[in-house]
N, C-alpha and C positions, 0 to 999 in steps of 0.2 A: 524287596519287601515293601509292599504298598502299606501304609500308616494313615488313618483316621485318627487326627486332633482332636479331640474334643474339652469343655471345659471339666476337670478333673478324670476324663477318659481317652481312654487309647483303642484305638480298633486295628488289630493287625488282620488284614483282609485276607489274607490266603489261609490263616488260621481259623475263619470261620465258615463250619459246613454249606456245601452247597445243596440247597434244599429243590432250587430249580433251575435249570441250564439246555432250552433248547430254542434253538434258533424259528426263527417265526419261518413255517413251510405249510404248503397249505393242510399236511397233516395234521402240523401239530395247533394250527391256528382254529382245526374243526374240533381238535380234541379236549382242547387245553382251554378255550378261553371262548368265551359268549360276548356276544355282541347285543348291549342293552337300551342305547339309543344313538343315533345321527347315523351316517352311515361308515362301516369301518371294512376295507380290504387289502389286498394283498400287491404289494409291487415287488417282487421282488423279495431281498431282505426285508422289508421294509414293511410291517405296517402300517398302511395308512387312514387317519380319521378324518370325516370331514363333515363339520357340523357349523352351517352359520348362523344360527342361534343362539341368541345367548339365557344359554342355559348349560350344562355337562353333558355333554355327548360321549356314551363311555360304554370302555369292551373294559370285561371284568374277570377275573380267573375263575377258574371251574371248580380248582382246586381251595384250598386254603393254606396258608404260611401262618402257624399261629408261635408267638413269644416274640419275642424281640429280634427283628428282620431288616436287614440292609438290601435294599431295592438297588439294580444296579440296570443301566440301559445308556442307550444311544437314543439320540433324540433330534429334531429337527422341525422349522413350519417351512412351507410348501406354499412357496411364493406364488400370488404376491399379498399370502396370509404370513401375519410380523408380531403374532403373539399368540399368547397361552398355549405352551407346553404344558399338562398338567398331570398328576399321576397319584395314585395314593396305595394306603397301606393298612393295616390293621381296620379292615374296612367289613362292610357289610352291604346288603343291597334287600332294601325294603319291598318286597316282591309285590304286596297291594296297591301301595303310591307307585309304584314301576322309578324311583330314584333310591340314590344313593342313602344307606341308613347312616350309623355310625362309622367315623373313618377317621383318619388322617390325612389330609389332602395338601399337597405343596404345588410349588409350578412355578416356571419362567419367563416371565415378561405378563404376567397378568394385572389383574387387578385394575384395568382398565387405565391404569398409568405406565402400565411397565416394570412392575415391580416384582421382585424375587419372593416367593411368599409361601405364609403355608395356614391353615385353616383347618377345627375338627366340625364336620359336620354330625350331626344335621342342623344343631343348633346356632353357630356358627359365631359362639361366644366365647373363644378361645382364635384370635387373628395377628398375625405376624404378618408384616412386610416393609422391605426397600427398596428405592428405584435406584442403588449403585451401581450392578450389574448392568455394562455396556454392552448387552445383547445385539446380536446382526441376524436377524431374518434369513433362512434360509441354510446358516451355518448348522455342522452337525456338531451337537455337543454330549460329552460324557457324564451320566446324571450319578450322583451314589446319593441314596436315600433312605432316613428311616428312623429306628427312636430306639430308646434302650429307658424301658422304664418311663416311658412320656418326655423323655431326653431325645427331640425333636432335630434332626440335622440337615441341611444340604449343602453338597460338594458338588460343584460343577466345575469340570478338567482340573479335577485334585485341590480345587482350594474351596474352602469352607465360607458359604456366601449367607448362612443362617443356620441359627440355635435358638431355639425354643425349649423351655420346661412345661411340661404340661402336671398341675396341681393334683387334677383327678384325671390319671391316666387310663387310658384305654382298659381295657380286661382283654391281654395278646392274647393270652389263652382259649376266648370266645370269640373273639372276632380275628379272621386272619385270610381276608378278601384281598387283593389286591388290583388295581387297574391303571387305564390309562383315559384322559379325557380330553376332549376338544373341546372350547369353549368359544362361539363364535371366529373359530379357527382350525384352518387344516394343518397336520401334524405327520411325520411320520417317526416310527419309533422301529431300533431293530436291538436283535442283541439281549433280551432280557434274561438277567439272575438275580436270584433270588436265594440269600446265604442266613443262615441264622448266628446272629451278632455277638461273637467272644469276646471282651473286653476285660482291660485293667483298670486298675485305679490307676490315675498319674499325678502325682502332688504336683500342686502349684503353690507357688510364695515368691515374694519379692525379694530379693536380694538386698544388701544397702546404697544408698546412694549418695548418700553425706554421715 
């Protein structure tokens, strides 16, 4: 039984619905998911983006995941590119300006220091990050991501590396885009689900100490 920590929350992961679950084939990569800037193809499992620009180079879902969604993925950069994994969620895509509208945006090793991070666009006045995360280029890592209420998380290989609250949260209900982005970096990603988030409350308190 896989368990997400959170502060005052519990996420038992088999317990919540799986809303999307199919491996990237080139069926499902024509059906499922649009390609909206740099260029993004097929290896295999393996999508891969590749955008040296620094700007979001991003394939985005066709579909929509709307309420409160646990992003789940394999991830990796594609040496000898050594950052920004990035991906988001309760997202949108502003079809006039051709970028990204409202979202949730997180990712690993960005921020042009290296840091563990996450960001709501488009205004981009809502910014989390840390450079703790001892990232290795080229390693494949397990991404779980997502929010419950603007209760902002990322878990990479099961341990919880950022929490954010967001004050004025998203509207899940209206927006429920999802993608993945290259930022001056090639990436590949395989593996993606996409579950809608059951959670408990879990008291927390200190015990005594003296």
């Amino acid at each position: 039984m896989e368990r997400l920590l959170l502060m005052r929350k519990e996420i038992i992961v088999d317990d919540c619905p799986v809303l999307y679950n199919r491996p990237f084939t080139e069926e499902s990569f024509a059906s499922d998911w649009q390609v909206r800037t740099a260029q993004w193809w097929l290896e295999g499992e393996w999508l891969t983006g590749r955008n040296p620009g620094n700007f979001p180079g991003m394939v985005t879902s066709r579909a929509n995941y709307f309420e409160n969604v646990l992003l789940e993925f394999e991830a990796r950069t594609v040496l000898p590119s050594t950052h920004d994994i990035n991906w988001m969620w309760n997202g949108s895509w502003d079809e006039v300006k051709n970028e990204r509208g409202l979202a949730y945006v997180a990712g690993l090793q960005g921020w042009w220091e290296g840091k563990v991070g996450f960001e709501k666009s488009p205004e981009y006045k809502l910014n989390a990050a840390n450079p703790i995360f001892p990232f290795e280029p080229g390693r494949t890592y397990r991404i779980q991501s997502g929010s419950v209420d603007g209760h902002v998380f990322v878990f990479v290989d099961g341990v919880l590396l950022l929490e954010v609250t967001d004050p004025e949260p998203i509207d899940s209900n209206r927006y429920g885009m999802i993608g993945f982005e290259a930022y001056a970096s090639q990436i590949q990603v395989r593996k993606p689900v996409v579950r809608q988030i059951v959670w408990t409350e879990r008291p927390l308190s200190y015990g005594p100490e003296f």
